[in-house]
C-alpha positions as CSV (number, residue, x, y, z in Angstrom):
1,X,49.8,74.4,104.5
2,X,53.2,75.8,104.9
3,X,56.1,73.9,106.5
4,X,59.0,74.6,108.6
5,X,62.2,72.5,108.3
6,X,65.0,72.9,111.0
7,X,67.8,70.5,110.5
8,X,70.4,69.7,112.3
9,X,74.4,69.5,112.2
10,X,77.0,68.0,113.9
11,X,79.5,70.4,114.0
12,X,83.0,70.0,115.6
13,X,83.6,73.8,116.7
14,X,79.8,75.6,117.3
15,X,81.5,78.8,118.0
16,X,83.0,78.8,114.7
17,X,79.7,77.1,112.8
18,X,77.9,80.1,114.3
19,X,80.3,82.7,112.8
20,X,80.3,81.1,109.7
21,X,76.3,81.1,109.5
22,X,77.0,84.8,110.5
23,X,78.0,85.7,107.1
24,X,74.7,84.5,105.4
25,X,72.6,86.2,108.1
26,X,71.9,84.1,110.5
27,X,72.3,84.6,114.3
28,X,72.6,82.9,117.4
29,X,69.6,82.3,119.4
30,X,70.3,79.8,122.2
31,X,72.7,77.5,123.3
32,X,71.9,74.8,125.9
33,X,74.0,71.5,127.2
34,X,72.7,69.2,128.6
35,X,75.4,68.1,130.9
36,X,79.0,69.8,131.2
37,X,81.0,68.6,129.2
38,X,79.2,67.5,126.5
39,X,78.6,69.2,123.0
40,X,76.1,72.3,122.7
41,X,72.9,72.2,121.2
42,X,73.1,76.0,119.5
43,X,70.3,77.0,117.8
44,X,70.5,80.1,115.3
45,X,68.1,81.8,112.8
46,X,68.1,84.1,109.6
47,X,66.7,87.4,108.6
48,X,65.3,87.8,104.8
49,X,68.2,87.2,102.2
50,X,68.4,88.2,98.7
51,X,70.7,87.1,96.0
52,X,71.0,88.5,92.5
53,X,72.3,85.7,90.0
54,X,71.5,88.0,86.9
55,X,70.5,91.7,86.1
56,X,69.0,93.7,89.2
57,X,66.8,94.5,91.5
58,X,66.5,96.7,94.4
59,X,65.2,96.5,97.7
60,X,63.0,99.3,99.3
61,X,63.5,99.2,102.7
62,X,60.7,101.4,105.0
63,X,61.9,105.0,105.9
64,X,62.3,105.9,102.1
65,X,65.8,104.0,101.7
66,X,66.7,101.2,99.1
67,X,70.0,98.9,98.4
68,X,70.7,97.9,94.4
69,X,71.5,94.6,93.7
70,X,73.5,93.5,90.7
71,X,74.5,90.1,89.9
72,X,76.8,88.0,92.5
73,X,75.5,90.5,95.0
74,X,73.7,89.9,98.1
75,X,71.6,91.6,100.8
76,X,70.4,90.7,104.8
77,X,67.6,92.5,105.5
78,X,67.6,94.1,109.1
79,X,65.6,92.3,111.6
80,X,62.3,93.6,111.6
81,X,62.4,95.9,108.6
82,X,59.5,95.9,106.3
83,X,61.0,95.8,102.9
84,X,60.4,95.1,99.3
85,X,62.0,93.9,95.9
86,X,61.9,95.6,92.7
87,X,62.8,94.6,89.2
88,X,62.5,97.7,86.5
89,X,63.3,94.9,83.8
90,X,64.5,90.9,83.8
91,X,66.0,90.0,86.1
92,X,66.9,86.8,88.7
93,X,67.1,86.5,92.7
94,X,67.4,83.8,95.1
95,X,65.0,84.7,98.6
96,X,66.0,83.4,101.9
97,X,62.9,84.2,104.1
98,X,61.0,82.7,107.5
99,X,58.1,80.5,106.5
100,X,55.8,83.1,108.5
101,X,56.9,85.8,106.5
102,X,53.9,87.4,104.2
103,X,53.9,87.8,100.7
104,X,52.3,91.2,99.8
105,X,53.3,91.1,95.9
106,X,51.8,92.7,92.5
């Protein structure tokens, strides 16, 4: 059975959490108070993200078009694009992904 974690922060500036989150892929999805005045409840969520800590991969994207990854680099994958890593030789990547996402691997 898999899980899904969501934690929470207290943040003093959402806005600026948000923007910061931005950089590693993650979006906003809501924001709700529950009173005026008092802080917002923002929630936010991630597409698939790949980081290359050594050698490289690549990652075929659908429509016939793929991004290289060498080490230190990273990738978001678009929202909702199918998409698949590659390694020709050694290499090693951390993978960011939703807990519904499918593993179709060889």
């Amino acid at each position: 059975m898999r899980e899904s974690v969501a934690p929470i922060f207290r943040v003093a500036d959402a806005e600026r959490a948000v923007s910061w989150y931005a950089k590693l892929g993650f979006r906003k999805v809501s924001e709700h108070r529950f009173e005026p005045g008092l802080p917002a409840y923002v929630m936010i969520a991630r597409n698939d993200l790949f980081l290359c800590w050594s050698g490289s991969i690549r990652i075929e994207l659908e429509g016939d078009r793929e991004v290289g990854l060498w080490a230190g680099d990273m990738f978001v994958v678009p929202a909702g694009v199918e998409h698949r890593p590659v390694a020709d030789d050694v290499a090693h990547a951390l993978l960011l992904e939703r807990p519904q996402t499918q593993q179709y691997g060889n």
